[in-house]
C-alpha positions in Angstrom: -11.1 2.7 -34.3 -8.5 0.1 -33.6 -5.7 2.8 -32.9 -8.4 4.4 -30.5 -8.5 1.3 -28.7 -5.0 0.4 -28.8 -4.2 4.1 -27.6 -6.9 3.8 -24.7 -5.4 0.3 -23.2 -1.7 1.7 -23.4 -2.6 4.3 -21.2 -4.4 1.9 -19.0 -1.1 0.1 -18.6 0.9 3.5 -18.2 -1.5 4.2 -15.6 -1.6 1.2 -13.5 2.6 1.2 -13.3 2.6 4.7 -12.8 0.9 3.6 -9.6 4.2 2.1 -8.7 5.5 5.3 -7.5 2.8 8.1 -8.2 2.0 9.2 -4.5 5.8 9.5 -3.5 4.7 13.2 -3.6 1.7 13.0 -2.0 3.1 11.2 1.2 3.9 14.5 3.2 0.2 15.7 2.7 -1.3 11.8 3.1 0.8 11.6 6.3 -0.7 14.8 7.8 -4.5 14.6 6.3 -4.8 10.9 7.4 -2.7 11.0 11.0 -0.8 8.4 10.4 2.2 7.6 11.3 5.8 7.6 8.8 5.8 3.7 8.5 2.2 3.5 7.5 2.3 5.9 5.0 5.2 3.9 3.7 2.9 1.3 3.6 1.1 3.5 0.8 3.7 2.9 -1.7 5.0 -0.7 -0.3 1.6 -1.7 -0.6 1.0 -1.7 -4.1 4.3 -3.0 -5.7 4.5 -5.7 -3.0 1.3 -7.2 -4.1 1.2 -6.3 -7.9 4.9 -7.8 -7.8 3.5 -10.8 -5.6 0.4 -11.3 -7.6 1.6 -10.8 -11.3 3.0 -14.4 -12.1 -0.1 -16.2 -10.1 -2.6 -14.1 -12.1 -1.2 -15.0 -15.1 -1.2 -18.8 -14.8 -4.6 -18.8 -13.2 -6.2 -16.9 -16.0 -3.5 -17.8 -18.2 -6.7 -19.5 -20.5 -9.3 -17.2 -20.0 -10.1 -15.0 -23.0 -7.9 -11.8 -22.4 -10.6 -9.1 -23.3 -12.6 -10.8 -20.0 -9.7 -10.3 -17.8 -8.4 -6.9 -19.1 -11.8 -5.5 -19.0 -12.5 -7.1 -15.1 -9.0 -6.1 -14.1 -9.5 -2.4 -15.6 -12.7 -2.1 -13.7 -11.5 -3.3 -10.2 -8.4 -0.9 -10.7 -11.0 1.5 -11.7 -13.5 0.9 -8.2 -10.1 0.8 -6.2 -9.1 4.0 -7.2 -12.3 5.5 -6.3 -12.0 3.6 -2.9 -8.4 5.0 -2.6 -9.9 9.1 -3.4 -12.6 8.9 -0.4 -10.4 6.6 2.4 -11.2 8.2 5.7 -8.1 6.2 7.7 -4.8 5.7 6.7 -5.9 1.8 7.1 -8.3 1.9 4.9 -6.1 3.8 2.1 -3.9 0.7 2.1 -6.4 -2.0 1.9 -7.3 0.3 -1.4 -4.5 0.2 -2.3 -3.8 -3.6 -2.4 -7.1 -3.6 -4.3 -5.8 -1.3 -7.0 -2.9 -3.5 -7.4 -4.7 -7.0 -8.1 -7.2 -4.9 -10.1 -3.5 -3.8 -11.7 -2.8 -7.6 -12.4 -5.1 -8.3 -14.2 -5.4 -5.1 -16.4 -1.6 -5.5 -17.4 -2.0 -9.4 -18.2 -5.2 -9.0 -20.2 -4.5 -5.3 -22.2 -0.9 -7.3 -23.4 -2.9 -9.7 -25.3 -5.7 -7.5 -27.0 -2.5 -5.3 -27.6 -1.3 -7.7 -29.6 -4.8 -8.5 -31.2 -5.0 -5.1 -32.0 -1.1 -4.5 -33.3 0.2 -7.1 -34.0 3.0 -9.1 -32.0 5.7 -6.9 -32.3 3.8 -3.8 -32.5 1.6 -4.8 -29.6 4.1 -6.1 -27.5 6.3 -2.9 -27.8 3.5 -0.6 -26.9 2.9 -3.0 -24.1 6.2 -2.5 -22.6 6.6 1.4 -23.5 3.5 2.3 -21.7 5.1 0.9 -18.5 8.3 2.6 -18.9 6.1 6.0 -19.9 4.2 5.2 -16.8 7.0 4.5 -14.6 8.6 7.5 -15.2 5.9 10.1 -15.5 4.2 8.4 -12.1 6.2 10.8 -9.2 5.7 14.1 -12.3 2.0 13.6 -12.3 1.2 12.5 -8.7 2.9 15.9 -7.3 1.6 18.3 -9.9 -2.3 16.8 -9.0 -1.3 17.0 -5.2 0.0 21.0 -5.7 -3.0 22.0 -7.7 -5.9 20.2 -5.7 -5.0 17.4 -3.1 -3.3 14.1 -2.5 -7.1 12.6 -3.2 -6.8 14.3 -6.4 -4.2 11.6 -7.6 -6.7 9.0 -7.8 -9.7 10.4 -8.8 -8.6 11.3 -12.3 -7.8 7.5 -12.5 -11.2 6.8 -12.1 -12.4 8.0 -15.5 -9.5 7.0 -17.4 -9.7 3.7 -16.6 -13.6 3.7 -17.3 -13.0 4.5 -20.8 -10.2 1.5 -21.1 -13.3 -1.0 -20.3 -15.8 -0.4 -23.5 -12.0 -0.2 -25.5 -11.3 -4.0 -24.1 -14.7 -5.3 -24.9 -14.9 -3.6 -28.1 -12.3 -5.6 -29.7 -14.1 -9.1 -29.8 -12.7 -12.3 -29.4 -8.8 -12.6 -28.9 -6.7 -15.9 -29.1 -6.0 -17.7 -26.1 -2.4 -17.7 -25.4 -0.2 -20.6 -25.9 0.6 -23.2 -23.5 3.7 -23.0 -21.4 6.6 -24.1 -23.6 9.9 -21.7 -22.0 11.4 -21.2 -18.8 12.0 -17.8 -17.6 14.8 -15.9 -19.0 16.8 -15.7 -15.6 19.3 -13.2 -16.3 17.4 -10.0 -17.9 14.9 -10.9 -15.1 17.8 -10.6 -12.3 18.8 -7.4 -14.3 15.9 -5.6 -14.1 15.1 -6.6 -10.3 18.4 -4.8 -9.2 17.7 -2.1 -11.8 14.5 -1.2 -10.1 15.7 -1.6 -6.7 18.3 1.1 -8.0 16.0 3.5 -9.4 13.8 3.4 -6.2 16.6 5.8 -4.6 16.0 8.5 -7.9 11.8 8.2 -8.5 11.5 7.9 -4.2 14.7 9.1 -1.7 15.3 12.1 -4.4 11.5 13.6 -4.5 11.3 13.1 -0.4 14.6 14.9 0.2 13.1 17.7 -2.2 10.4 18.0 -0.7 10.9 16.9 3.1 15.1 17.8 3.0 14.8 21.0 0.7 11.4 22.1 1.2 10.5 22.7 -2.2 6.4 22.1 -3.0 5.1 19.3 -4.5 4.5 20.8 -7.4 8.1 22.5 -7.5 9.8 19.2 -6.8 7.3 17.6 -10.1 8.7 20.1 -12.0 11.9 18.9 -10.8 11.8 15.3 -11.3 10.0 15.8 -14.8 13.8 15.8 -16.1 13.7 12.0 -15.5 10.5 11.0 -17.8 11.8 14.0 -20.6 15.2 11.9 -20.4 14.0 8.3 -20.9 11.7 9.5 -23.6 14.6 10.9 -25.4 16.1 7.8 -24.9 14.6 5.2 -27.8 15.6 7.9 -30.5 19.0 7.8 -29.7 19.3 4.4 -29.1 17.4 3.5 -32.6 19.9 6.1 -34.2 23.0 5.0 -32.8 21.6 0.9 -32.8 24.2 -0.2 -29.9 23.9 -4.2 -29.7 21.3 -5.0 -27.3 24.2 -6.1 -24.2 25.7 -3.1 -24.7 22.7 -0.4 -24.5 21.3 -2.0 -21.2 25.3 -2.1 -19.7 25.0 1.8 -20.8 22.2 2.2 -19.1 23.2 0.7 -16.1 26.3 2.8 -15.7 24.4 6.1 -16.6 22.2 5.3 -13.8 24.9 4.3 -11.6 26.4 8.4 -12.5 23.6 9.9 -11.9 23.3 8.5 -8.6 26.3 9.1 -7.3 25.8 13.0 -9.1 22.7 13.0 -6.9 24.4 11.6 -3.9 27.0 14.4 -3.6 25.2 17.8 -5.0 27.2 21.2 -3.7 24.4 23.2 -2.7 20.6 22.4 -2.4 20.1 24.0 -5.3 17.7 22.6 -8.1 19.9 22.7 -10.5 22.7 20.7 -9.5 19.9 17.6 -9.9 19.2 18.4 -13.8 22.2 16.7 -14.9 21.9 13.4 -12.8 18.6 13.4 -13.3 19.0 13.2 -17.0 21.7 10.4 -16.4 19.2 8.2 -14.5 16.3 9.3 -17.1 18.6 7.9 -20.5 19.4 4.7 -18.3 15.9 4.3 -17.5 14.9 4.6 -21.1 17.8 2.6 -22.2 17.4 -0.5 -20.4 13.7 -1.2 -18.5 11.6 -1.5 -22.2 14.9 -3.6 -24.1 15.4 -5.8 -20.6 11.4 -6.7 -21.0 11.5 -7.3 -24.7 14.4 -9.6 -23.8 12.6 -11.3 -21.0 9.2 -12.2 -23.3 11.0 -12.4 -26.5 9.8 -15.6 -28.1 9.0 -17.0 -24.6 5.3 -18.7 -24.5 2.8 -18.2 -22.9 3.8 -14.5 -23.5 1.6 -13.2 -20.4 3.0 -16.1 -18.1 6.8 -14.1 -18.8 5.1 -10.4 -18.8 4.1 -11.5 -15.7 7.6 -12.5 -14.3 8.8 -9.0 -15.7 6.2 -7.0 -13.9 7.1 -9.4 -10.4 11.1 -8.6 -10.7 10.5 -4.9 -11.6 8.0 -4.3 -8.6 9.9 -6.5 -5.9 12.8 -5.1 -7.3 10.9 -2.1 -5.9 10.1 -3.4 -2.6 13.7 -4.6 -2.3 14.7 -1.1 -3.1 12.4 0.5 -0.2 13.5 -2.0 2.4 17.5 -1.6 1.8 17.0 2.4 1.6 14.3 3.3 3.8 16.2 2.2 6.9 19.8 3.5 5.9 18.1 7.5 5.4 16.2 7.1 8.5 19.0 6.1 10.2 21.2 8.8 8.6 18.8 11.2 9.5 19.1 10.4 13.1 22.3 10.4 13.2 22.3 13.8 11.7 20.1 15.3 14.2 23.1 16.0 16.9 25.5 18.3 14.7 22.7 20.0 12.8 21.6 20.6 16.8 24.8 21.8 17.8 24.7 24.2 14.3 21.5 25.2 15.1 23.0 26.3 18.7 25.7 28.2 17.2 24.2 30.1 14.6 21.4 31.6 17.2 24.7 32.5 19.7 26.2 34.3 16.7 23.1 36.0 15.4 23.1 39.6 15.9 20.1 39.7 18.4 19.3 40.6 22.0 20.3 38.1 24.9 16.7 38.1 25.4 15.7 37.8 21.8 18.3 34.5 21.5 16.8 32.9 24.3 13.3 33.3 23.0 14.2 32.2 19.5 16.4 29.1 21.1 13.1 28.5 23.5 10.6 28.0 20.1 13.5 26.1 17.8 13.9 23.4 20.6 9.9 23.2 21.0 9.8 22.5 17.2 13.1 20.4 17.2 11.5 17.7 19.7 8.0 17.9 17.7 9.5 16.8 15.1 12.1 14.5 15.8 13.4 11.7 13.7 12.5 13.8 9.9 13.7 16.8 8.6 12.1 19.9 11.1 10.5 23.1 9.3 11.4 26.5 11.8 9.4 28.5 10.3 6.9 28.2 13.0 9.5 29.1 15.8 10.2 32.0 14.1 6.3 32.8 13.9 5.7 32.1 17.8 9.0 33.8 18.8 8.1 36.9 20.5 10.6 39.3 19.6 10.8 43.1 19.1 10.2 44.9 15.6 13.5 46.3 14.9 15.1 42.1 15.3 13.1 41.0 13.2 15.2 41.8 10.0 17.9 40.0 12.2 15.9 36.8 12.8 15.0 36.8 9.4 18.6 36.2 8.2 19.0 33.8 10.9 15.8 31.8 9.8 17.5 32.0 6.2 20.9 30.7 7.9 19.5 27.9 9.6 17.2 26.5 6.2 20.5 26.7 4.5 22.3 24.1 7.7 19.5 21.7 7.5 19.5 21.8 3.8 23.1 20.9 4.0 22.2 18.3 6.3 19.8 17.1 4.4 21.5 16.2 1.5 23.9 14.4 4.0 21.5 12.0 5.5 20.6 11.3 2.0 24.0 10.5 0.7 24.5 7.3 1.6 20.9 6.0 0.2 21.8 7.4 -3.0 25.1 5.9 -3.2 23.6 2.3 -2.4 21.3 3.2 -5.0 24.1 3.2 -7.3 25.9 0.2 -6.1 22.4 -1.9 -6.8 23.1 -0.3 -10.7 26.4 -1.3 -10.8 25.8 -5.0 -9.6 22.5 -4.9 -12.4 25.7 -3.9 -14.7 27.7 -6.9 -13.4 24.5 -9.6 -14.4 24.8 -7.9 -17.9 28.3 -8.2 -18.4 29.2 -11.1 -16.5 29.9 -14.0 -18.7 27.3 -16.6 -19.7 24.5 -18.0 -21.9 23.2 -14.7 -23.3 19.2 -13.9 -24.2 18.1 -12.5 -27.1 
């Protein structure tokens, strides 16, 4: 019964940080079913990790001596009602008020399931599956959200939360009475904190800017693009094994994982084609980092620290505004890139339609519906395919404008993976300086 419970509140916790990041796939539908706008969709995902990064360290001294099982169970239920809220939103407004919601309601789940984790396990058992159902969460989020929003509907995301959750609320209540947690007696551990803020700032650019240019740049489906980005979770699972096996000391598995997520980055950053494959390998770079350093940096950052939810709390504020941080140094630079990129994919655009093998007539009618769609869709990524469809031209060119259709998804591929270069490579940067707080010398935490 206990490993029932225990297993039920873990994947609470993996479910509420998967939330972190599990509608990145689901923005390109949101943004069209809701007619909103690109920044408020944004606000989607901003949304939740600014106010569960905001909200984590005040929920955890203000209910820092209320019995656990009492705030774990009212946390699960309001993340439970907010998820139900988020499913039926009829406005893009009224998503992200949800969404906010689902994040306090987040707060409190993660501050009370740590301590009837520990009830139930054990400190060090309870603890660890604490912080591995976050990382699992984390992880799986962008996998999960884009297979649900392939196979039903962006909506589709949150209304399997919804009974998932439910069952985490009879779990909390069913284990009684839990200790009150210690009074504050430790500062928080600066350094691993710092660490993981610029670590999660980083991996923004691989669990956000890489599923965007796949689906937005490259036009894969959502649920192509989860299959995809399912090398990441697969990675940082395989992660712990070979860490226990290889038992690196503790400064020098996070430094391994900051560089491996550094790589994969820059791998990521400058792929030769648009072709899936060339992302499997930095993928799995950015998916062993992950695994290597987000649990060990959170063990490190509660490690004999009391109250122990007062420092989960500070891990779950740097990993989330290291989130936040993440979006607001990226999101600019890519949309800004893909402006800029907009001119000589234009002038490409002009000269592949001069060179294709069609009529005068036929070129100025293709040329006619490409610059209709080109100003519709200014400031993203454009789709063609529709100019193609309204394109009157005669039967026997339409093997030629077929080719040229093929041609010009190949250009803005090519320039899609441009505009994105530069966020990547920032992306590793942020790794690199995380790598420079591990190594840098100083009073070390254990």
């Amino acid at each position: 019964m206990r490993r029932v419970v225990g297993a039920l509140l873990a994947v609470a916790v993996a479910l509420v940080l998967a939330d972190s990041a599990v509608v990145t796939l689901a923005l390109p539908d949101i943004l069209r079913n809701l007619d909103a706008t690109v920044g408020q969709v944004a606000w989607v995902l901003i949304a939740f990790n600014l106010v569960l990064g905001l909200g984590a360290v005040p929920t955890a001294v203000v209910f820092g001596r209320s019995q656990p099982r009492i705030v774990g169970t009212v946390g699960i239920a309001v993340f439970a009602a907010a998820s139900a809220w988020c499913a039926v939103a009829p406005s893009i407004e009224a998503l992200i008020a949800a969404r906010c919601v689902q994040a306090l309601g987040g707060a409190l789940a993660l501050i009370g399931c740590l301590e009837i984790l520990v009830a139930v396990h054990g400190e060090r058992r309870g603890v660890a599956a604490w912080v591995t159902a976050g990382v699992v969460g984390t992880a799986v989020g962008p996998f999960a959200g884009g297979l649900l929003t392939q196979a039903f509907s962006w909506q589709a995301i949150f209304v399997v939360q919804v009974p998932v959750a439910v069952l985490a609320v009879p779990a909390a209540l069913a284990v009684g009475s839990v200790p009150v947690p210690a009074p504050d007696r430790h500062r928080p551990a600066v350094r691993p904190l710092l660490t993981l803020a610029l670590l999660s700032a980083a991996l923004t650019a691989a669990l956000f800017l890489l599923v965007l240019l796949l689906v937005e740049g490259w036009r894969r489906s959502p649920g192509v693009a989860a299959l995809a980005v399912s090398v990441v979770p697969l990675a940082a699972l395989a992660a712990r094994p070979l860490a226990r096996l290889l038992r690196p000391p503790a400064e020098v598995e996070v430094a391994t994982g900051c560089f491996l997520i550094a790589g994969g980055l820059v791998g990521l950053a400058i792929p030769p084609s648009a072709d899936l494959v060339w992302t499997i390998a930095p993928q799995a770079l950015v998916g062993l980092g992950l695994g290597l350093t987000i649990d060990r940096l959170t063990s490190q950052a509660m490690e004999l620290r009391l109250p122990r939810i007062r420092h989960a709390g500070w891990t779950i504020s740097a990993r989330h505004l290291g989130v936040v941080v993440g979006l607001a140094i990226l999101t600019p630079v890519f949309t800004a890139d893909l402006q800029d990129a907009q001119v000589p994919a234009q002038e490409a655009i002009a000269s592949l339609v001069l060179d294709a093998p069609l009529l005068p007539e036929d070129k100025i009618a293709v040329a006619q519906a490409l610059g209709r769609e080109l100003v519709q869709q200014q400031g993203r990524v454009p789709d063609l395919s529709n100019a193609f469809v309204t394109a009157d031209l005669q039967p026997e060119e339409r093997p030629a404008a077929a080719q040229l259709e093929r041609d010009l998804d190949a250009q803005l591929e090519r320039a899609a993976a441009r505009a994105f270069r530069d966020s990547f490579l920032i992306g590793a940067g942020l790794a690199l300086l995380a790598l420079l707080t591990v190594v840098a010398p100083g009073r070390r935490t254990r």
